[in-house]
VOMIPA-605293 format. One line per 8 residues: number of its first residue (from 1); their letters; for each residue x, y, z of C-alpha. Coordinates in steps of 0.2 Angstrom, whole numbers, plus 5000, padded with zeros to 4 digits. Example, Ala and Ser with C-alpha at 12.3 -4.5 7.8 and 13.67 -1.06 7.14 Angstrom:
2
1) as) 5062,4978,5039 ~ 5068,4995,5036
//
This chain:
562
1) xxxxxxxx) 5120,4910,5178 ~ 5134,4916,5189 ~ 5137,4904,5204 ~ 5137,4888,5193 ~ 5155,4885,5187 ~ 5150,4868,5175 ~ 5137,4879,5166 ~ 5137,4874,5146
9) xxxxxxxx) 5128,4876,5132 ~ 5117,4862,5130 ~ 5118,4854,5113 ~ 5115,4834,5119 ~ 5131,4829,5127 ~ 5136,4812,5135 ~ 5125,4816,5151 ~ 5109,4821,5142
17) xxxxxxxx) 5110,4806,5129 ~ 5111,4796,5146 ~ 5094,4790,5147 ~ 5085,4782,5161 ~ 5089,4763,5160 ~ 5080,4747,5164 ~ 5084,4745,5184 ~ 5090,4761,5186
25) xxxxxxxx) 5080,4769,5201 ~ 5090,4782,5205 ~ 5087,4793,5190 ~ 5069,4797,5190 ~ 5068,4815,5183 ~ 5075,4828,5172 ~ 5066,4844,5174 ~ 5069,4859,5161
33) xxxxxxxx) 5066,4878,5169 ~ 5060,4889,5159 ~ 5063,4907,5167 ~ 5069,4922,5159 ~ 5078,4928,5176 ~ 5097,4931,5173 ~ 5104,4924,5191 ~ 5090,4909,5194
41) xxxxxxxx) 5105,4899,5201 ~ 5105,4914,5215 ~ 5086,4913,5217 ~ 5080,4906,5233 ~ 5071,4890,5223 ~ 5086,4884,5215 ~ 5092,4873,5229 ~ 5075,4868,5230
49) xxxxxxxx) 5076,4862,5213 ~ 5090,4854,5214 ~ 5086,4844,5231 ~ 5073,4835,5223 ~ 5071,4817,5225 ~ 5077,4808,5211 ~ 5085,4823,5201 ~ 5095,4816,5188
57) xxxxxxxx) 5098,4832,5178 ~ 5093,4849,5175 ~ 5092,4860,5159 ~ 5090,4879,5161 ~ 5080,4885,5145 ~ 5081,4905,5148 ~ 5075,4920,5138 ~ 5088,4932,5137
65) xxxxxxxx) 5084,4950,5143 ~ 5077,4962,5129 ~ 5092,4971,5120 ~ 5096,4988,5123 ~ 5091,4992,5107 ~ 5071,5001,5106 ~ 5077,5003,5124 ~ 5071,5025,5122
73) xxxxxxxx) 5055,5018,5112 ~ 5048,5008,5127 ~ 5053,5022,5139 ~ 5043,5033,5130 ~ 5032,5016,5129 ~ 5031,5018,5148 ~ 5028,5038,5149 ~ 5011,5036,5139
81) xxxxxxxx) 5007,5021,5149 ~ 5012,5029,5167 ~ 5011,5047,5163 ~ 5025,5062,5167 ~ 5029,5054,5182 ~ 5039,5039,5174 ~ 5053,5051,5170 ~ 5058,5057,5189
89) xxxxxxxx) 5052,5040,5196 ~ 5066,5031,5182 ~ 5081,5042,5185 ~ 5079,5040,5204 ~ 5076,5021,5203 ~ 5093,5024,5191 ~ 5102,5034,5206 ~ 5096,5023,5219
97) xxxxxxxx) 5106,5007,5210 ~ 5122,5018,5207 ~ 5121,5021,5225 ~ 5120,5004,5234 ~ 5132,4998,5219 ~ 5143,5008,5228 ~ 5138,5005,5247 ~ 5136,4988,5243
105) xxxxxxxx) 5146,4977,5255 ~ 5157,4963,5249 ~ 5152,4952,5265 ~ 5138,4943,5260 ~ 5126,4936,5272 ~ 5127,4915,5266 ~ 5140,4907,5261 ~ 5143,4905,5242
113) xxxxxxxx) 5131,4888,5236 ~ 5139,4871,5234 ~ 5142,4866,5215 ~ 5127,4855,5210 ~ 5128,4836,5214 ~ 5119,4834,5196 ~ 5122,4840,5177 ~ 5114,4858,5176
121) xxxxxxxx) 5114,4864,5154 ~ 5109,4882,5147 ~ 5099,4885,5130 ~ 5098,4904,5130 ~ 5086,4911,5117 ~ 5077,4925,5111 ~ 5060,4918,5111 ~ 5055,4902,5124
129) xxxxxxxx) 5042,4898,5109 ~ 5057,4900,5098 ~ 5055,4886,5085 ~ 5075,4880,5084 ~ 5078,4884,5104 ~ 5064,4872,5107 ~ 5070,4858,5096 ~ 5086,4858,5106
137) xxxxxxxx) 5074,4857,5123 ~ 5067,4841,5116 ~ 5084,4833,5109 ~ 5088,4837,5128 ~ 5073,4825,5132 ~ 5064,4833,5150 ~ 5052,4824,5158 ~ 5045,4837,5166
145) xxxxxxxx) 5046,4858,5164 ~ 5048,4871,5179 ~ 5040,4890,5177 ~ 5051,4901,5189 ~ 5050,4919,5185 ~ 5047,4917,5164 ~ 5035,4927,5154 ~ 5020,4920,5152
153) xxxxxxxx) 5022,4902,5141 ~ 5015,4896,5125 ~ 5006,4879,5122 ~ 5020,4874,5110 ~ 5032,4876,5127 ~ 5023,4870,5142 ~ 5018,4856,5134 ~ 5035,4849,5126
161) xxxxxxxx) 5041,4840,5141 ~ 5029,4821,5144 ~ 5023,4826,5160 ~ 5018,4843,5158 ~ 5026,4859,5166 ~ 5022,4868,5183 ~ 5022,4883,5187 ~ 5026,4893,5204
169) xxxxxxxx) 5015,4907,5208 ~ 5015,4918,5222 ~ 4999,4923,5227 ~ 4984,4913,5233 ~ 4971,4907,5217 ~ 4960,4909,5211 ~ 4959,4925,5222 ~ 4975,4934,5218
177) xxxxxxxx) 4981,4928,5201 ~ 4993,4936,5191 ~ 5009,4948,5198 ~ 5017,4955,5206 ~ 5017,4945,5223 ~ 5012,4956,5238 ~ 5007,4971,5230 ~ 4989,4967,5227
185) xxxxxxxx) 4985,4958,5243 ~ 4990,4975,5252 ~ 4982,4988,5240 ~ 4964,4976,5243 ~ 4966,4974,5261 ~ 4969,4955,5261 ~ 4972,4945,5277 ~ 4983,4934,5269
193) xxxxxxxx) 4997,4929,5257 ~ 4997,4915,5248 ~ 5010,4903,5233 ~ 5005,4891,5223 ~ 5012,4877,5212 ~ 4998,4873,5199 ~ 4999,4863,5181 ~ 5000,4876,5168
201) xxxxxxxx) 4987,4875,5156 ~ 4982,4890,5143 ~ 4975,4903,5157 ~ 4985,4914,5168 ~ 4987,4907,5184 ~ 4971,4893,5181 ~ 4980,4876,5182 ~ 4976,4863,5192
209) xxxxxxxx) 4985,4865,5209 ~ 4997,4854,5218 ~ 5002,4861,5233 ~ 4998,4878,5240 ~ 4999,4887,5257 ~ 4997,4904,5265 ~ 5001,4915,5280 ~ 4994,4931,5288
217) xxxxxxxx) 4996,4948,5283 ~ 5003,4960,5297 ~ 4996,4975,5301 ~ 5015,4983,5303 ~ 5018,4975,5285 ~ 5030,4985,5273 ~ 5028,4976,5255 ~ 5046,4970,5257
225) xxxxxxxx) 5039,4959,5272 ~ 5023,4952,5264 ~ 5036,4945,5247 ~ 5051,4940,5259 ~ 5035,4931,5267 ~ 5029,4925,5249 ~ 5045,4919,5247 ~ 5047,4908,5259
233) xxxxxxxx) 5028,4899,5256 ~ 5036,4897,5238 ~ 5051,4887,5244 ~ 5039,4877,5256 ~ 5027,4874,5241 ~ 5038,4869,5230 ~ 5048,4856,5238 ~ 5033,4848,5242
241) xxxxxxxx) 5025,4848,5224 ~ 5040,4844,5217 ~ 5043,4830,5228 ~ 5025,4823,5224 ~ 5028,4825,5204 ~ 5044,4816,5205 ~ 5037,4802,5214 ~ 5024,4798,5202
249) xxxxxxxx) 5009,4805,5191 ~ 5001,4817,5201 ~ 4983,4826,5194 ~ 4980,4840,5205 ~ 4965,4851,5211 ~ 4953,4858,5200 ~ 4954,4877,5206 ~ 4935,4884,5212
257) xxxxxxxx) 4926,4897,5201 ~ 4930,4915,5203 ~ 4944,4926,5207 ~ 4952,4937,5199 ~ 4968,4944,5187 ~ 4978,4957,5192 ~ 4994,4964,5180 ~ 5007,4973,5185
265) xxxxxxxx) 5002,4989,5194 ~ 5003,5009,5188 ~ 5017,5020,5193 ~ 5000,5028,5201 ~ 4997,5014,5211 ~ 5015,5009,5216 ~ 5016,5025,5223 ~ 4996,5026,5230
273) xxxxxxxx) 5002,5011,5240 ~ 5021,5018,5246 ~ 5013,5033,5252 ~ 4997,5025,5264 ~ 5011,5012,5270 ~ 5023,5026,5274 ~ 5009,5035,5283 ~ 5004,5019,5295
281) xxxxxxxx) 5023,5019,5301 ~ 5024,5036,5302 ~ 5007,5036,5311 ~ 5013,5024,5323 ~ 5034,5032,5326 ~ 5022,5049,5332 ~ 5012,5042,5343 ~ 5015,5048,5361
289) xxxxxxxx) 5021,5031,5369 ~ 5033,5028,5351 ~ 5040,5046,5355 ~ 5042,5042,5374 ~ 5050,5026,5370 ~ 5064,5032,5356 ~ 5069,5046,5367 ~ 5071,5033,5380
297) xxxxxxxx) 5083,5022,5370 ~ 5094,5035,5361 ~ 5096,5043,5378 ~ 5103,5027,5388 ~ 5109,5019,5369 ~ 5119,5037,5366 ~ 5125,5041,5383 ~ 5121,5029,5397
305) xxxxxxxx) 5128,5015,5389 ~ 5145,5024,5383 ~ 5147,5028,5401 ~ 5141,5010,5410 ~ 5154,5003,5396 ~ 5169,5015,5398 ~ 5167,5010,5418 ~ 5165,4992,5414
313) xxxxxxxx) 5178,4991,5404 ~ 5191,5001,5418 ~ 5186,4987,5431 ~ 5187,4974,5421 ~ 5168,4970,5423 ~ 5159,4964,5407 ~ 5144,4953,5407 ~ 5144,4938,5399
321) xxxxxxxx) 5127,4941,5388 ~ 5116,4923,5381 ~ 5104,4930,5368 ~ 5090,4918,5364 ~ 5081,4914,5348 ~ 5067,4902,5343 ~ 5061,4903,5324 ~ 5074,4914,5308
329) xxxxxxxx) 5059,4915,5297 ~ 5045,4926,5288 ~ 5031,4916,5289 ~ 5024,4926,5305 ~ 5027,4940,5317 ~ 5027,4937,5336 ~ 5039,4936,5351 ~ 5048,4922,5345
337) xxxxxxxx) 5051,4925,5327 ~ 5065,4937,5319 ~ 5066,4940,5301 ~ 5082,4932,5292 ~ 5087,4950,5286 ~ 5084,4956,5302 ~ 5094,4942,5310 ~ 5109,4945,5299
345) xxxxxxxx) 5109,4962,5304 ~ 5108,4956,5322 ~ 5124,4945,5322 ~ 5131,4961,5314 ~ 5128,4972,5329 ~ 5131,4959,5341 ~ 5150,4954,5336 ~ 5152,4973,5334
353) xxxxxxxx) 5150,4975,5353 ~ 5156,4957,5361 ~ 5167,4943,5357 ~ 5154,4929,5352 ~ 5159,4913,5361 ~ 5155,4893,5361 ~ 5143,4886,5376 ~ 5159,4877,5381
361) xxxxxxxx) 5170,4895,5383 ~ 5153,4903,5390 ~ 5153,4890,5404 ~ 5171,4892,5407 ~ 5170,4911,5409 ~ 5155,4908,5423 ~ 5165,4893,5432 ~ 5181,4903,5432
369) xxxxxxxx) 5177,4920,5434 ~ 5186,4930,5421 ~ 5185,4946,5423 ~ 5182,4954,5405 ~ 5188,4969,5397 ~ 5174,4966,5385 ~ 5157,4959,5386 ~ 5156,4942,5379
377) xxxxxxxx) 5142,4936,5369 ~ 5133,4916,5364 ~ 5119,4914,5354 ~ 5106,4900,5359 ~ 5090,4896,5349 ~ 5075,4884,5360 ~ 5065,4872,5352 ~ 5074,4866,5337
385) xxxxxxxx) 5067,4870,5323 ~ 5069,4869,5306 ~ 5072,4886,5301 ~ 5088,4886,5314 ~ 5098,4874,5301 ~ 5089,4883,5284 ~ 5089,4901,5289 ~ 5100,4904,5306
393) xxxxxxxx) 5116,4894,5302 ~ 5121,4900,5284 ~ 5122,4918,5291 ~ 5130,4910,5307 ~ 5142,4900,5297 ~ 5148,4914,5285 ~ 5153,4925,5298 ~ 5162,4908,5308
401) xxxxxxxx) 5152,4912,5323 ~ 5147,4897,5335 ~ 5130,4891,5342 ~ 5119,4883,5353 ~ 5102,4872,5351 ~ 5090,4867,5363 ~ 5079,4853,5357 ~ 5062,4844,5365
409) xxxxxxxx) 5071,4827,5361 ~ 5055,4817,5358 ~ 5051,4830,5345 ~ 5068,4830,5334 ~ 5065,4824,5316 ~ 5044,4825,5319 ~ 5030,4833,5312 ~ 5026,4839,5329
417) xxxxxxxx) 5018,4854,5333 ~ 5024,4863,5349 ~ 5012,4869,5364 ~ 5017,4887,5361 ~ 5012,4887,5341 ~ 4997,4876,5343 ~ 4985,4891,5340 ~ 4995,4897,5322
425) xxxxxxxx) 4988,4897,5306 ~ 5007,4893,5301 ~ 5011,4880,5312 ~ 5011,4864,5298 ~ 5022,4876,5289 ~ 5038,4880,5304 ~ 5045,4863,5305 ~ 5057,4853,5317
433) xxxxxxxx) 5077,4850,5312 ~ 5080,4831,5311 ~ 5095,4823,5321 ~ 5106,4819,5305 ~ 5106,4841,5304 ~ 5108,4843,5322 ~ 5123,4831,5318 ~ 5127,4842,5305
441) xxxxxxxx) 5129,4857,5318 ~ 5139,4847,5329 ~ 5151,4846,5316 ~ 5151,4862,5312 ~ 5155,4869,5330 ~ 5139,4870,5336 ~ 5132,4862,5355 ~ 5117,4853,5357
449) xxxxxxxx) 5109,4854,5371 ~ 5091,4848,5381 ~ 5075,4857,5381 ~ 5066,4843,5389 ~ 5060,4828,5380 ~ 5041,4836,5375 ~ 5044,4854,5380 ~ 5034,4850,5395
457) xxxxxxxx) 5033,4863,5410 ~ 5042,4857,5423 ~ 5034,4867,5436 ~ 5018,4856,5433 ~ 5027,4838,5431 ~ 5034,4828,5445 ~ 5039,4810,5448 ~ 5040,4798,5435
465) xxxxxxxx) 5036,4811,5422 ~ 5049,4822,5429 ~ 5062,4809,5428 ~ 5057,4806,5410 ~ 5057,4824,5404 ~ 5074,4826,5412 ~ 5084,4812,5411 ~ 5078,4805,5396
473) xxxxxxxx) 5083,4817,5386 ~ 5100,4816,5393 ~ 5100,4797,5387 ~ 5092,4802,5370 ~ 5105,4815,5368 ~ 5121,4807,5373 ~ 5114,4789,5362 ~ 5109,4800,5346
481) xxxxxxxx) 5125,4811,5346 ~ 5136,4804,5357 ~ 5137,4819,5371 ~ 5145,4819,5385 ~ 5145,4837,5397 ~ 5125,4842,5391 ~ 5119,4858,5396 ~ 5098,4860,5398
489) xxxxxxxx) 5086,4877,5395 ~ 5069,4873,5403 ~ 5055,4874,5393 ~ 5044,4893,5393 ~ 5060,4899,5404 ~ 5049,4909,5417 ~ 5053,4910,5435 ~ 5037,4900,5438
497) xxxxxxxx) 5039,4886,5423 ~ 5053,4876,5434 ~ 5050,4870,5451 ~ 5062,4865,5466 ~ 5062,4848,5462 ~ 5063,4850,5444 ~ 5081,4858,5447 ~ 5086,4847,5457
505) xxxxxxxx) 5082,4834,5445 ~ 5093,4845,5432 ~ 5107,4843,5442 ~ 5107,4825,5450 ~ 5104,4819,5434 ~ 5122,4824,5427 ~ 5117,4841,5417 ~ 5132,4853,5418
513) xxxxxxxx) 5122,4870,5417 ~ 5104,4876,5416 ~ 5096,4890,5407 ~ 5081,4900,5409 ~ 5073,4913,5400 ~ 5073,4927,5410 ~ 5081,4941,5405 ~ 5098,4948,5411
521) xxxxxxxx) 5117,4947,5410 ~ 5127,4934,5416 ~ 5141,4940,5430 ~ 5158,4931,5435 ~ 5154,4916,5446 ~ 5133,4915,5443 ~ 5127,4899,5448 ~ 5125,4886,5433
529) xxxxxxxx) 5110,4881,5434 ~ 5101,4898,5436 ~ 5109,4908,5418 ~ 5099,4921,5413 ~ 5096,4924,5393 ~ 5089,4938,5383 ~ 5079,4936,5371 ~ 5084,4947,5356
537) xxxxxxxx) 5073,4936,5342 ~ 5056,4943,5342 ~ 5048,4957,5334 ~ 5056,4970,5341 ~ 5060,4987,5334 ~ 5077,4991,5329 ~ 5080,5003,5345 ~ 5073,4989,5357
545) xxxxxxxx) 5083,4977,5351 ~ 5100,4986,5353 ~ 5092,4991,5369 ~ 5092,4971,5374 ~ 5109,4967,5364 ~ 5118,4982,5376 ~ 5106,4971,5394 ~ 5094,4985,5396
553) xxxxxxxx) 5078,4981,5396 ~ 5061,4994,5399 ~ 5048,4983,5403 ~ 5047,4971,5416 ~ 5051,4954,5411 ~ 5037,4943,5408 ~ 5040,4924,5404 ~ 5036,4922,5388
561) xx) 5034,4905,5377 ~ 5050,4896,5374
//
């Protein structure tokens, strides 16, 4: 394990002899994992693990990796199987890792994980069936076992612990059964991706399920996007099964008949699969409007900006720049939704070309007038969702960078689901941050500020309704967090989604500034309640989106959902 510093063998001990006592609610479960991954602790599903309800200990039971002994026997185990080509595709997959060993940045993008609130053992072992290594699993006494990345589990092991052991799989069943997650869903065309967290039983894959969901398959799709996507459904699903098992007995859905098995694929079909996917993008970076386009940006990215900037920075004439985000997640590609490793890489490029400020130093800079040497920069997010405080905030946090959230009062800590998403197969799945997190931001150096209190468009409400939108969400907002100066973003952020009325309500009410969603920079002395932002957190390209970080912009803004 190599983040867990309390890590031990597990031989008994004074917390596994502990057992649950007469009264005792709090203790609940003690889940043994079976995995045969070296770093599960690093592993997405580990905090979801230990977040569970009730947790009162985990034991890791892990098989160690195969000695490097027989190591030349099954290469040349892996030549018969893949053919001549395993030789080249090996050394390069070994060149490759001595290469991003060496470019591999010390800065990592999330912080370093708390240390467990609950006792964490380790049994290593050969063998998971091995006869000894499992006595000490049942000396250990788990109620329940965890399948997360082991090899494929004997009777005599998924069914030690009492309740039985589940297992996470990332692939939809019965239809895509089997590994490795992503790969078959693109080689057969399929529309979706799927996890699972089913009861293991003596199939592959054919336990009873507990909690499954899935999301589309892209058409701009690499593999890498379809698993970071598999990935995120597998935290998703198993929070919520584990939570339900925890709470009590819980049977589970017979799968239906059908579907199939797929192993892991030929060197053949790895690379049958890299080459058509490398062919659509390439396919797409030619076409006469992609080629138009990237000349475009490199010209004004390479030239006009060095010069526009060099100028700026003479006259003392920096912008201040808001860039808007909505969702940080995999789960779908649209105009509102960036990609965490993409978002990462954002915050990179952003603080390398402006000094990121809090709303509070962004507000001064626009009431005073400061002239800046260099463009400042303040990132916002609309709407409040979930993935804001799960996916944005780590990043955001390990780079000490500040931020700002505009929430639909009514809907904080809901299961709501927001006009804009109403028509997306994914939107039980994207959540909404509670107030306990958004209090959790506040602390942390964040502002909160109003988005409404339904996300209604305010160009279409008036009177009482108005009122309501408006100033109750001020009063929500200064009772649930204790606000005083609060700062509003209206909702959908076009020109024609706020009226006259509706801004005059903004600023009678007591708001200190008001956003929209339009896109442009922010000069010395703008009015406060008509801010522009740009919206960097779509799926953009790589060029456009350094385009929209520098304030230029090809296409005409259109208001888009907020």
């Amino acid at each position: 394990m190599s983040s867990l510093p309390a890590f031990a063998q597990a031989t008994g001990g004074q917390a596994s002899q502990d057992r649950h006592s007469d009264g005792d609610q709090a203790r609940t479960v003690r889940i043994v994992v079976f995995t045969g991954q070296p770093d599960i602790d690093a592993s997405p599903w580990w905090p979801v693990v230990l977040g569970t309800r009730g947790l009162e200990a985990v034991l890791v039971y892990r098989q160690r990796p195969r000695a490097r002994r027989g190591a030349a026997k099954r290469f040349w185990a892996n030549v018969r199987k893949h053919g001549p080509l395993w030789i080249p595709y090996r050394l390069g997959y070994a060149a490759v890792a001595v290469l991003r060993s060496v470019r591999r940045r010390p800065a990592a993008s999330r912080p370093a994980a708390p240390s467990p609130a609950v006792p964490v053992d380790l049994i290593e072992t050969d063998s998971l069936a091995q006869a000894e290594s499992l006595a000490r699993v049942a000396a250990w006494r788990p109620d329940l076992g965890l399948s997360l990345g082991a090899p494929i589990l004997k009777p005599a092991v998924f069914t030690l612990p009492p309740r039985g052991t589940i297992n996470l799989h990332q692939g939809k069943v019965p239809d895509f059964r089997g590994a490795p997650p992503g790969f078959w869903e693109l080689t057969t065309g399929a529309s979706e991706i799927g996890a699972t967290v089913h009861w293991i039983d003596a199939g592959l894959d054919t336990g009873r399920v507990i909690a499954a969901a899935t999301a589309p398959v892209y058409a701009r799709d690499s593999l890498r996007d379809v698993q970071a996507r598999a990935d995120e459904l597998g935290r998703l699903v198993l929070a919520r099964a584990l939570a339900l098992v925890a709470a009590g007995p819980v049977e589970g859905t017979p799968q239906p008949p059908g579907g199939r098995t797929f192993r892991f694929p030929l060197l053949e079909q790895r690379m049958a699969l890299a080459t058509r996917l490398a062919a659509r993008r390439l396919a797409r970076a030619l076409g006469p409007r992609a080629l138009a386009k990237t000349a475009v940006s490199v010209v004004l990215l390479a030239v006009v900006r060095p010069l526009r900037d060099l100028v700026r920075t003479l006259r003392r004439r920096h912008p201040l720049r808001v860039f808007n985000y909505h969702r940080v997640s995999c789960l779908c590609r649209d105009g509102m939704t960036v990609s965490p490793d993409r978002f990462a890489r954002q915050l990179d490029y952003v603080r390398r070309h402006h000094d990121v400020v809090s709303l509070e130093e962004a507000l001064a800079i626009v009431r005073s007038g400061r002239r800046l040497r260099r463009p400042a920069a303040l990132v916002t997010f609309d709407d409040g969702y979930l993935s804001v405080f799960e996916e944005a905030w780590p990043p955001m946090r390990a780079r000490a960078l500040p931020g700002c959230c505009f929430v639909a009062t009514d809907l904080v800590g809901t299961s709501a689901t927001l006009p804009h998403d109403a028509g997306s197969v994914v939107a039980p799945l994207l959540g909404l941050m509670s107030w306990a997190q958004l209090r959790t931001l506040l602390a942390a150096g964040w502002a909160v500020g109003a988005h409404s209190a339904t996300h209604a468009r305010l160009s279409a409400t008036t009177g009482d309704a108005l009122v309501r939108e408006v100033d109750g969400a001020l009063v929500t907002l200064r009772r649930q967090l204790g606000l005083e100066a609060v700062t509003f973003a209206y909702p959908f952020g076009g020109v024609d989604d706020i009226s006259g009325e509706a801004l005059e309500r903004i600023r009678s009410a007591g708001y200190a500034a008001c956003f929209s969603d339009v896109f442009g920079e922010i000069g010395p002395r703008d009015e406060l309640f008509h801010l522009n932002r740009i919206d960097i957190g779509g799926d953009h390209e790589t060029l456009a989106w350094k385009r929209y970080a520098h304030g230029m912009n090809l296409e005409r803004w259109r208001g888009r959902g907020a």
